[in-house]
Each structure stands twice: as C-alpha cells, then as structure tokens.
C-alpha positions as CSV (number, residue, x, y, z in Angstrom):
1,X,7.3,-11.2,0.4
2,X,4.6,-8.9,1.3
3,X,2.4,-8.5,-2.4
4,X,0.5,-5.4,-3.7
5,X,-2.0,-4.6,-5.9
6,X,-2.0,-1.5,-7.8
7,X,-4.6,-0.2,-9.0
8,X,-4.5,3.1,-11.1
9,X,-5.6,4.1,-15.2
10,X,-2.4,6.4,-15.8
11,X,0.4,4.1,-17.1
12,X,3.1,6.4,-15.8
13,X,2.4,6.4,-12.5
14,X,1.5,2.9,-12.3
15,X,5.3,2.4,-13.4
16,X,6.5,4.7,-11.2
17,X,5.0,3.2,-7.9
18,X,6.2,-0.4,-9.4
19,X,9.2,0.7,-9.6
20,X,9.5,2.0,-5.8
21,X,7.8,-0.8,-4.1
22,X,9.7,-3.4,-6.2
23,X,13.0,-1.8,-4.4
24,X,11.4,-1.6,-0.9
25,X,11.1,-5.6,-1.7
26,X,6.9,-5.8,-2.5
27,X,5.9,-8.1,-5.2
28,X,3.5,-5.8,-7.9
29,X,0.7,-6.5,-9.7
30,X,-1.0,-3.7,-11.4
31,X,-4.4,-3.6,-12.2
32,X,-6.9,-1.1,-12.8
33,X,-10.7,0.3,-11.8
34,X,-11.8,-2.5,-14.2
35,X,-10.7,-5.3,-13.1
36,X,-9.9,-4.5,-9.7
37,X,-12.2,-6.4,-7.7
38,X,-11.4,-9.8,-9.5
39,X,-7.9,-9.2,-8.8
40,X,-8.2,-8.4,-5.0
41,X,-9.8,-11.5,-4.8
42,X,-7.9,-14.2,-6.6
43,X,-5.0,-12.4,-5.8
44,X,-5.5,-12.0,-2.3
45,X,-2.5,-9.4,-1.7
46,X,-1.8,-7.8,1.5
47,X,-2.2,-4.3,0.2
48,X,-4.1,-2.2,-2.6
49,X,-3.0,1.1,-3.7
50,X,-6.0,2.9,-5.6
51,X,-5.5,5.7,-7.4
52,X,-8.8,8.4,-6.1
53,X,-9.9,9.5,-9.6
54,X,-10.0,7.2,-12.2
55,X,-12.2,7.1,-15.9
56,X,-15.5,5.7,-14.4
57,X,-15.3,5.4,-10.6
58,X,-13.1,7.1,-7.9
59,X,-10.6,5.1,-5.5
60,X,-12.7,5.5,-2.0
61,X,-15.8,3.8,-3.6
62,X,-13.7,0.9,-4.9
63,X,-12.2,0.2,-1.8
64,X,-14.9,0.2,-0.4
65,X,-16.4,-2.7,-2.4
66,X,-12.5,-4.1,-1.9
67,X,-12.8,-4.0,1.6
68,X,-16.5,-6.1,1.7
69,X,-14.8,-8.9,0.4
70,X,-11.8,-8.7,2.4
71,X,-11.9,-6.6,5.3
72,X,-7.7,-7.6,6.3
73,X,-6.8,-6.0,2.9
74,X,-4.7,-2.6,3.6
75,X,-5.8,-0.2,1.6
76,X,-4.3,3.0,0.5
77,X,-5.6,5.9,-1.1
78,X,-3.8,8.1,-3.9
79,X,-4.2,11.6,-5.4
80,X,-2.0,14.2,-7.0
81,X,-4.1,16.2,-4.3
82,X,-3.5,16.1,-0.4
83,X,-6.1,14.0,1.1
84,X,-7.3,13.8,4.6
85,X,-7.2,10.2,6.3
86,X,-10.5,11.5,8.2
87,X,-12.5,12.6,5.3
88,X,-11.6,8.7,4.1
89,X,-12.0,6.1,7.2
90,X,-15.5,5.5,7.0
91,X,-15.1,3.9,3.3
92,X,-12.5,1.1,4.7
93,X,-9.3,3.3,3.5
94,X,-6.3,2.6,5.8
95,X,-3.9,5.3,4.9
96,X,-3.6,7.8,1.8
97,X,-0.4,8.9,-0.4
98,X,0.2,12.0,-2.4
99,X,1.4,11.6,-5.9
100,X,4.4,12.3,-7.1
101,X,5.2,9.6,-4.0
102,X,7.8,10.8,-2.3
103,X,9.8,7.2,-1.4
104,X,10.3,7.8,2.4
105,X,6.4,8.8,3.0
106,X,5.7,6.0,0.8
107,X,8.1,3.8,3.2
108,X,6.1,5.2,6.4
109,X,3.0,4.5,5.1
110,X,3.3,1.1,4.2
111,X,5.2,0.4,7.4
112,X,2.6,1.6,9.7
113,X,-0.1,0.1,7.8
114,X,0.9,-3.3,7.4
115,X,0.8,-4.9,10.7
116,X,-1.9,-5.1,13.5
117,X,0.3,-4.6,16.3
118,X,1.8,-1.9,14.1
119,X,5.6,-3.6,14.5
120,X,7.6,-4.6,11.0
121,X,7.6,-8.5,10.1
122,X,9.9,-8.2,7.6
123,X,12.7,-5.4,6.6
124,X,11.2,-3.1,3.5
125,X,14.6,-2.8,2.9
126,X,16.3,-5.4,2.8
127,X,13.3,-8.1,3.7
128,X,15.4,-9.5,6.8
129,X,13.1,-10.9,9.3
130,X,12.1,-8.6,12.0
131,X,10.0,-10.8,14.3
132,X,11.5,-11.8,17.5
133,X,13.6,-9.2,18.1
134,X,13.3,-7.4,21.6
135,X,12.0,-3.9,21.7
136,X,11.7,-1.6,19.5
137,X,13.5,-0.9,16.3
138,X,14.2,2.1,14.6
139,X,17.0,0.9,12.5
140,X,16.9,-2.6,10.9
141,X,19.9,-4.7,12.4
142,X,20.9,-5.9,9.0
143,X,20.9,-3.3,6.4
144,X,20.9,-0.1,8.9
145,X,18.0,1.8,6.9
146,X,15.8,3.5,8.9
147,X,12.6,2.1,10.0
C-alpha cells in the first residue's frame, strides 16, 4: 500500500483529503508545516501533499527542503488557487492539485506521478496488482474503474 503524508494547517481539509485517498487505497498520515520534515523522514512515504500557504512558510519552500533529503519522494502541491506546474518545477514539486479536490483529478494526479515509467503498480481502486500485465491499461482488469 502506497503511504502519503499530508501536510496542511486547516483541519478540514486535511480530513477531507484523508478521507479520499483512504478510498483510493493510500495509507494517511497527516502532518503539518511543523513537523513536516521529521515526518518525511522517519516516515519515508511515497508521496507528500503540501498544502501552498500555511501559518509560517508556504508549501514550494517545504518541499523543497523535503526533496534534499529525499529526492524519490512525489511531491504534490495544493492551493484553493490554480497553480501552474511550470511556475513550481524548479522547487522539486512533481505535480499540483486544486482545493476543493475534485476525486477524479486527484486520481490522475497521483496516478501519473507515482511511477518512473509512468505505468500503475497497483490498482487505486481496488489495489489489485498491476505489474505484469501486457500493454497498456486503461481499465483495471479487476474492479473495471478507469485508469
């Protein structure tokens, strides 16, 4: 099970994200700006969701600092506003969300982000192995959600 850490000062949304990923199969911890970079490490999860504008730092610089310790860490970037990927790339930020998330933009997201080769290990769905099967898949062979 693929983990995430989330890191983000309003409560709410933080619950609201758990909530979602928890049903696309992703073990959650939640975190936030303080204690962030002592989580990413003794955690070691395979992606961090930062919120961009927390109480004392914003999300870019922290992953940032996330990244120098762990450069293989995915790291997404959220904002109630719409961010540009470009404006984002050079501070180690692999992909960013708009909040409210919208669950099928939160799917594609994580889904393109997760891999190297940019191919599914594992269902989000229903967290069926995907490795080994020929070609490629737009609908997972056991549940039928689209991938």
């Amino acid at each position: 099970m693929k983990r995430v850490l989330l890191i983000n000062d309003c409560k709410f949304e933080k619950i609201v994200i758990k909530d979602l990923l928890i049903k696309l199969g992703y073990g959650v911890e939640l975190g936030d700006e303080y204690e962030a970079l002592k989580m990413s490490e003794e955690l070691d999860p395979d992606i961090v969701i930062v919120n961009l504008i927390m109480k004392e730092t914003t999300g870019d610089k922290l992953i940032k600092k996330i990244k120098s310790i762990n450069k293989d860490i995915v790291c997404i970037l959220s904002s109630s506003n719409k961010l540009n990927i470009d404006e984002y790339k050079k501070k180690g930020v692999d992909g960013v969300i708009q909040t409210p998330i919208n669950p099928d933009k939160l799917v594609e997201i994580l889904q393109c982000k997760q891999t190297d080769d940019k191919k599914l290990r594992f269902c989000p769905y229903c967290g069926n192995k995907l490795e080994g099967l020929s070609g490629k898949i737009i609908f997972c062979p056991f549940c039928g959600q689209h991938l």
